[in-house]
N, C-alpha and C positions, 0 to 999 in steps of 0.2 A: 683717393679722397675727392669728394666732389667741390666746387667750386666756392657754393655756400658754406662749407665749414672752415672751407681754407682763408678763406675772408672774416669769418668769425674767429677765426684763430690768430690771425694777424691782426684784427682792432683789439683782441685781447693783450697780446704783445705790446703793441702800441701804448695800451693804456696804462700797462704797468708802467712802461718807461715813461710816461708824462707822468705816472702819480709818483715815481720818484725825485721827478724834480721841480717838485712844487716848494717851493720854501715856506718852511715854517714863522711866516709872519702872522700877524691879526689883520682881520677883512676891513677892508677902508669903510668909516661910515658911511653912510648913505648921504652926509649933507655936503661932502667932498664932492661927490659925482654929478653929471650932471642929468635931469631927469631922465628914467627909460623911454626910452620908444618903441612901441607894439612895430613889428615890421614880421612878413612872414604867414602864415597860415592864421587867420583871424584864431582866438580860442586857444593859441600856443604862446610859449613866451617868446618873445621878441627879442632882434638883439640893438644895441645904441650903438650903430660907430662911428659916432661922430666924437668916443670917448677917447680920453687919452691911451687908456688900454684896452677899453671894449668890455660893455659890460651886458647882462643878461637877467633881463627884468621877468617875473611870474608874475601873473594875475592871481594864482591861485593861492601864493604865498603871501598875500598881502603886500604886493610891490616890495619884497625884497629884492636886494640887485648883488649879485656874485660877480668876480673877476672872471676875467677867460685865466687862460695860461701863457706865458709867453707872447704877451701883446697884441696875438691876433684871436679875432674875433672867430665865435662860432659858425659865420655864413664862411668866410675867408680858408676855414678847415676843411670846409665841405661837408658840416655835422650839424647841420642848422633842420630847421623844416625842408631842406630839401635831398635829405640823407633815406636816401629810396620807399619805402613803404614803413619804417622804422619810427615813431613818435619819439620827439623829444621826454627823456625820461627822467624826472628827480625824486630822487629819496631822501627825506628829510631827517635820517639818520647818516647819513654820510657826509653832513659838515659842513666846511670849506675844503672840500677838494675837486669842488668846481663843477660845474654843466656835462666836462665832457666824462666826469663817473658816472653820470645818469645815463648817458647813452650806452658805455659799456655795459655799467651792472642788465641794462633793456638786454642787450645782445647776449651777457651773459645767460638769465634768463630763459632767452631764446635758445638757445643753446643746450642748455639745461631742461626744458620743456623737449626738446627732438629725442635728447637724449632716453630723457623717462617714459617718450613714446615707445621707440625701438625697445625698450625694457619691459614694459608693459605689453607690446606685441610679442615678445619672446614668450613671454611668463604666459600670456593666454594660450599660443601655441604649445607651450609645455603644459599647460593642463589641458590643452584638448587631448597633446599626448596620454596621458594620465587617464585621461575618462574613459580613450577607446580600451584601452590596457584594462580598467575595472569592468568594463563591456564584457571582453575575453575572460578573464578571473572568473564571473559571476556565471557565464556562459560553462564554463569549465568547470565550476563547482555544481551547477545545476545538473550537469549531464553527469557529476562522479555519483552526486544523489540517487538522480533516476536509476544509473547501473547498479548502488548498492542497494535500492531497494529491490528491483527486480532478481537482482543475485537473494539478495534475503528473504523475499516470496518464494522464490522455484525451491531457494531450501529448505522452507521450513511449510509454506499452505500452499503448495502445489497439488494440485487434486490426488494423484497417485501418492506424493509423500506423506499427506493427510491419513491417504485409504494406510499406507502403510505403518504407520504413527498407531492409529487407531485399532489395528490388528492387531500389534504386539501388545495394547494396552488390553484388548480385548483379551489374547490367549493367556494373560498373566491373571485374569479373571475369571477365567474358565478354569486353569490348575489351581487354585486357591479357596477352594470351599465356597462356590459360586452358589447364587439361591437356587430353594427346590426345583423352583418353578422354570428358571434356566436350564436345569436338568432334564426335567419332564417334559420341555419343549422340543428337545431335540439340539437346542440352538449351544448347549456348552459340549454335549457330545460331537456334534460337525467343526465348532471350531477345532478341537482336538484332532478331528480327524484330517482337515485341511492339513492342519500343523506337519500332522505324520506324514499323511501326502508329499509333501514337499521334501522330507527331512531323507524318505527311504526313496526318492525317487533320485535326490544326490546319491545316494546310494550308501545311506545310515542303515543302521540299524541297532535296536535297543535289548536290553535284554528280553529271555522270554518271559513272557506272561501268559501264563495258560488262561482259557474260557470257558463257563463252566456250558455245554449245551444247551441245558434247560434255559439258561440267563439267555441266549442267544433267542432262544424260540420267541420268547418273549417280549422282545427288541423288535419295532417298526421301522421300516423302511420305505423309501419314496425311491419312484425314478427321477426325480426333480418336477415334477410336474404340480406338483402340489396336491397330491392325493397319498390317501392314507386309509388303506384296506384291514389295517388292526383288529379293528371290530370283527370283521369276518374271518379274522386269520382260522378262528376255531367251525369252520364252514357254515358258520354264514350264522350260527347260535348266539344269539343277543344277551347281555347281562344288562337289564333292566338296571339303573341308578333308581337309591330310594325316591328320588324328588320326584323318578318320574312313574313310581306304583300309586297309580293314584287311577279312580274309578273314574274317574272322566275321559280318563287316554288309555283307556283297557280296552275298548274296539279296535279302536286305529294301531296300536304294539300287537294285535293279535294277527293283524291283515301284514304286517310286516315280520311278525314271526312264521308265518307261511311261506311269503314271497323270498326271503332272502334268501333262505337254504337252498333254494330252486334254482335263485339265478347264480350260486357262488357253482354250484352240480353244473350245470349249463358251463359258466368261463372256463371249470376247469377241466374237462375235457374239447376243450380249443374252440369254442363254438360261439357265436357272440349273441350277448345277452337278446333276444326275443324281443319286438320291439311292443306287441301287448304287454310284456311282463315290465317291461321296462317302463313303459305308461302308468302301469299298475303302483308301481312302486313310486314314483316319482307322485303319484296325486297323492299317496299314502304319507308321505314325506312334510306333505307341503299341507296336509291337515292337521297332521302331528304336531306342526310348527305354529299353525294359525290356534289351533288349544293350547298348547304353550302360553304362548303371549296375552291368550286371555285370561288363561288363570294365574299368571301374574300380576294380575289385580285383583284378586281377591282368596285365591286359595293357595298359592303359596307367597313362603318368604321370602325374601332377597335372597338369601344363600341359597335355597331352593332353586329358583330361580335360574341363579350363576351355572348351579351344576346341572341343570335340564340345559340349556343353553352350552352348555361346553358337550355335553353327549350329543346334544344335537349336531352341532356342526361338525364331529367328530363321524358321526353318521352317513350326515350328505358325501362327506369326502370321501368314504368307505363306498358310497354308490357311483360315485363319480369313477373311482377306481376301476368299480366293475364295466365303465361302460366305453372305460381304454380297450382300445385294439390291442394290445397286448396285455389284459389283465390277469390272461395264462398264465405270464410268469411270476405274478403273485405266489399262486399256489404250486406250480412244479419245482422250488428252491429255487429259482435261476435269480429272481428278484426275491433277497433272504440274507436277514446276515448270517454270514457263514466262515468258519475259520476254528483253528484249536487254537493259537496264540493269537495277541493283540496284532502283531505281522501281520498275519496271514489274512485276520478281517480286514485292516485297512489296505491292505492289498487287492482282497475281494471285491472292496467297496467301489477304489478306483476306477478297476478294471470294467464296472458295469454301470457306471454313469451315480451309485446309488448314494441316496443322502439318508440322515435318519431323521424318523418320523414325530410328530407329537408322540408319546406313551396315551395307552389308552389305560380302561377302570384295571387296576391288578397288576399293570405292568411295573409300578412303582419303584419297588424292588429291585429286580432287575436291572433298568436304568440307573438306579445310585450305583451297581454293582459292577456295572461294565463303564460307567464313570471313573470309577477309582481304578480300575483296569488301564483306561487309558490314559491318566495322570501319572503312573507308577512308571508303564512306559514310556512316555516324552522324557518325563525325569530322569530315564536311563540315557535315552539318546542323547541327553544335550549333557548329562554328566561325562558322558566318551568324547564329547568334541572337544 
């Protein structure tokens, strides 16, 4: 314990023992005593000892005068204004129990004030504790955040778990009575065949399904390049769409009823398309298409239109065909669907990089038919798993 408390602890001491032996009489009047006298730090009360007991005059109380205790005087105690940096202290609730309870209660106080510092410095220390602690908390809930949402991204909108998400939504829409137009695109026939792809490549297999050949002949095929020889599959003989028998585009279907047969004769004995004949065809192509678009302003209809415009572009891609370096294999079966069960074609398929094509005018049929062919099959595969 330091010096200062131990001195506060002992005027405390002290001062009980003088407040218990204060006797319980009445405070002499004032007309008994004889005047105060200011003596001591100007502004403080004074003390009179020239009194028979010594008494202790305030300016601020209206010159009231209290006894000491024990006949000596406040200066005589050594509790006067010269009791170290401590101000003589009165409370006007504590009576007659003399000068020197002001000084205690001051000290007490003081005492009382260190105390609720050290209290008050603890207590801020223990919430700076506190704050760095919700510092950490918040710092540690923030990072459990970020982990669950990045754990919740990678599993659910990860770009491949997406692609994979979106496939299986997809092949549940492809075995399910998917629109025509999905059919005739090619695009619910290839998802099917992805499907099987993968299924016999674990090394499934589904029951058999036979294929009828004629349906097969009829079936287009791509090397993935994005060309589609359809139109020519029948050497190079064009079926005119009604939209586009019309007397305006009867020169130019004639100069290309020439040319085709010639250049499919040409691919298909291994030789590559003639680069005259191939000029030839390509301005024929690109006239066809400029009379097109005009007579969609005036002489046909919108659905006219739609279906000049789909033979169309079904065309170019049939010449684009011819003008692959390998467009031999068009015609010698190598690029062809082929197979007696649904097996054996998506086997075929694999093996030769090959995709299926739009269907072209007649192919229709067909295509619904080697559809249901290969919905029958997965059905089997995924019934044995």
């Amino acid at each position: 314990m330091s010096v200062l408390p131990r001195g506060l602890a002992f005027l405390a001491l002290a001062g009980l023992v003088l407040l218990a032996a204060v006797p319980a009489q009445a405070q002499p009047g004032p007309a008994t005593l004889p005047p105060p006298m200011r003596t001591g730090t100007p502004g403080l009360p004074g003390v009179n000892p020239g009194g028979p007991v010594g008494t202790l005059s305030s300016p601020y109380l209206g010159g009231g005068i209290y006894p000491t205790i024990g006949g000596m005087s406040a200066q005589s105690q050594g509790l006067g204004s010269g009791f170290g940096y401590f101000p003589p202290y009165y409370n006007p609730w504590m009576g007659q129990l003399g000068p020197e309870a002001g000084y205690l209660f001051g000290a007490a106080s003081i005492t009382q004030a260190n105390a609720q510092y050290m209290l008050t410095l603890q207590q801020a220390r223990l919430q700076a504790a506190y704050a760095n602690q919700a510092k950490i908390d918040v710092r540690r809930r923030l990072f459990d955040q970020f982990a669950y949402e990045r754990a919740y991204f990678i599993d659910n909108f990860a770009p491949e778990v997406v692609r994979q998400r979106e496939m299986v939504v997809a092949l549940g829409r492809y075995k399910n009575n998917p629109p025509l137009t999905e059919i005739l695109s090619g695009d619910a026939l290839n998802g099917l065949l992805d499907h099987l792809v993968k299924l016999q490549g674990d090394g499934n297999r589904g029951p058999r399904v036979d294929l009828n050949e004629d349906t097969l002949k009829r079936i287009n095929v791509s090397n993935g390049a994005g060309v589609n020889i359809g139109l020519l599959k029948d050497g190079g003989k064009l079926q005119w769409p009604l939209a586009m028998q019309q007397q305006e585009l009867a020169d130019v279907e004639k100069i290309l009823d020439q040319l085709l047969p010639q250049a499919v004769q040409e691919v298909k004995f291994g030789n590559a398309l003639q680069g005259s004949m191939a000029k030839d065809i390509r301005a024929a192509l690109q006239l066809l298409n400029d009379k097109v678009n005009e007579m969609a302003r005036g002489n046909m209809t919108p659905s006219q239109w739609v279906e000049a415009r789909r033979y169309l572009n079904q065309l170019n891609m049939a010449f684009k065909g011819l003008t692959d370096s390998n467009a031999v294999n068009f015609f010698n079966g190598k690029w062809s669907a082929q197979g007696n069960t649904v097996a054996e074609l998506v086997e075929n398929m694999a093996k030769n990089g090959l995709r299926f094509a739009p269907a072209t005018q007649g192919d229709e049929a067909a295509y619904r038919a080697l559809h249901t062919a290969l919905v029958s099959y997965a059905n089997g595969i995924s019934g044995s798993r």
